[in-house]
N, C-alpha and C positions, 0 to 999 in steps of 0.2 A: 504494500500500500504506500508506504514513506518512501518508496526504493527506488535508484535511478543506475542503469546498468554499471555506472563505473563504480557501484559501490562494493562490487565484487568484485573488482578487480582491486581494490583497495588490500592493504595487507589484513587479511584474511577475517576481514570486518567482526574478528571476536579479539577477547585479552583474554589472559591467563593469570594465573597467581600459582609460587610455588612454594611449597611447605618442606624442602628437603632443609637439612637441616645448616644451620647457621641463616635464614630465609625465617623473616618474624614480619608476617604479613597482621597478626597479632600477637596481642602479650602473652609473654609465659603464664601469666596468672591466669586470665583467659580459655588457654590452653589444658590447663591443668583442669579446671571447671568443666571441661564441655566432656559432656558425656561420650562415651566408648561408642563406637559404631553398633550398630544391632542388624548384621546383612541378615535377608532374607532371599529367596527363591532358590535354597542351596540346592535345593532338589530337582533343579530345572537346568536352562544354561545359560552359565557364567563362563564370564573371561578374565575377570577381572584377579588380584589373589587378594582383595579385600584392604587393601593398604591405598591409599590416595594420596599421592604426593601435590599432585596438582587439581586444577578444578577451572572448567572453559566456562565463558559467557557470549553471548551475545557484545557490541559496544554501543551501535545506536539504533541499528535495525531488525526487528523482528526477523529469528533462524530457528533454521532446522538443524538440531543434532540428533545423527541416529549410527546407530552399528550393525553391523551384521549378525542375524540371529540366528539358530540352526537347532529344529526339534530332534529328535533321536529317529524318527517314521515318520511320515506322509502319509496322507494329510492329517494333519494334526488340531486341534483347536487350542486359541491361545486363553491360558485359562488367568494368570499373573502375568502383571509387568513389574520388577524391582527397580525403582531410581535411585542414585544417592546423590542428595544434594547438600550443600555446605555454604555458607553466606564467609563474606568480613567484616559485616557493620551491624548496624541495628535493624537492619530490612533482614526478618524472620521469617516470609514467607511470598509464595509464589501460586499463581495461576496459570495452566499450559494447556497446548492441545498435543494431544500423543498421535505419531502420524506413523505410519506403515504404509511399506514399500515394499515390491517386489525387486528382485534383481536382475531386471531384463534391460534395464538402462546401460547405459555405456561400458563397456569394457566389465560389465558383470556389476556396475553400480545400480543406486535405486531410481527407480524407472516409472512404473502404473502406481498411483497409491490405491493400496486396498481398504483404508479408513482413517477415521478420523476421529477418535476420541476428544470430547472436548471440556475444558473447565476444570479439569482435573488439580487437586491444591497438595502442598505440604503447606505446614505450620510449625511454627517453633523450630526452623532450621539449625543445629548449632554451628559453631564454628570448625568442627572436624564433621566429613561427611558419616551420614547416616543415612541406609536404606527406608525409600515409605516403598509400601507395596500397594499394587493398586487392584483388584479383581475385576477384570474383562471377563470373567465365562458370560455374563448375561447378556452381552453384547453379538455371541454366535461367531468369531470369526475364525473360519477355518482354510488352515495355508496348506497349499500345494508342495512348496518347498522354502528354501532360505528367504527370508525378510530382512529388510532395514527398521528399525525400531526406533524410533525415541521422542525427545520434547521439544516441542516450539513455543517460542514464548519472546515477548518484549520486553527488553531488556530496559529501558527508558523507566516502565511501571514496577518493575520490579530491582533494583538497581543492587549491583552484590550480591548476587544468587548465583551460587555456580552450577554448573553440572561436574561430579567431582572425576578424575581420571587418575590414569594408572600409569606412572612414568617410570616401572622398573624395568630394569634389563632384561629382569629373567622372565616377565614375563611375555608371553606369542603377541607378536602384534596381533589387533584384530583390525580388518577393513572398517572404516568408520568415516562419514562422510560430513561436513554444512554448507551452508548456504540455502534459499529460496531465489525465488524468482520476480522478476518487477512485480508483478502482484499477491505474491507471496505464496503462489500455486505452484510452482514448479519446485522437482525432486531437488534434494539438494546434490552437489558436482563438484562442489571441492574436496580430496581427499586430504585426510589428517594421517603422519606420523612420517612415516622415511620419502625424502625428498621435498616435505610441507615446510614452511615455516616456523612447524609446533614436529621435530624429526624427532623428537625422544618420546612421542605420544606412543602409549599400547594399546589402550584400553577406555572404555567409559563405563560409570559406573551404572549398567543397565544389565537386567539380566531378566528372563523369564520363563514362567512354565506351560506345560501345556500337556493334554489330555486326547485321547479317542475321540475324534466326532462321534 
């Protein structure tokens, strides 16, 4: 909606923040306070090894971040989705729409969206990421094969919300894409991790389950 084509060509129209260590994006005190991560949808698929060193946002224009998801059988139904998200300020919460993609788009990227979850909130974000879970079974969506997964949301309304990520070595990259389209419809095309501007990305903190149609 707010978008004009060169804004994608802009360096990578999201910021990052990083928590490795000697990196005091907050205070120690702060730090010590915010509650332990609580991951959930262990039982479905994850990429991530639960440690977030880093966490993406948006900077002025509403985006798409999603990963590559992968059920164990075909076709599958998506029954959870797990985000973990993490703030640095006093903005504790967030509103999104959760979009899904197939991967028939470019070179294996996401391509037809198959839905559109919308409104979706956390509350009470802390300042280390923590999974919310959200339950999709009543929603019926049943995939053929691998999806792109994740949140879009404005960044402007929501200011210091991250999406939280996985910048360890050890763990696999996972394919993970952002960006939208001048009117905020189109998949997102820019890829994140070896050769991006963000090359030490692995992972985002999304994971989910699914069930037998």
């Amino acid at each position: 909606m707010r978008r004009g084509i060169l804004a994608q060509a802009a360096f990578l129209a999201l910021a990052f923040i990083a928590v490795r260590a000697g990196a005091q994006p907050f205070s120690v005190a702060e730090e010590a306070r915010a509650p332990r991560p609580k991951p959930d949808c262990l039982d479905g698929s994850k990429y991530d090894d639960a440690k977030f060193e880093q966490g993406l946002r948006p900077t002025l224009f509403d985006d798409n971040f999603v990963q590559l998801i992968e059920a164990k059988s075909y076709p599958a139904k998506l029954q959870k989705v797990c985000i973990a998200w993490r703030r640095t300020s006093f903005w504790n919460g967030i509103v999104f729409d959760l979009r899904i993609w197939t991967t028939d788009g470019p070179n294996g990227g996401p391509g037809t969206r198959i839905d559109t979850i919308r409104s979706l909130t956390a509350s009470r974000i802390p300042t280390r990421a923590v999974f919310y879970t959200y339950d999709l079974s009543g929603y019926n969506i049943i995939i053929d094969g691998p999806v792109y997964i994740g949140p879009f949301w404005d960044p402007l309304s929501y200011f210091l919300v991250y999406l939280a990520t996985d910048t360890s070595p050890k763990t696999p990259y996972r394919r993970s894409f952002y960006g939208v389209g001048i009117l905020d419809d189109q998949p997102p095309r820019f890829e994140l991790g070896p050769g991006s501007a963000i090359p030490n990305f692995r992972a985002f903190g999304i994971r989910a389950t699914f069930t037998t149609p």
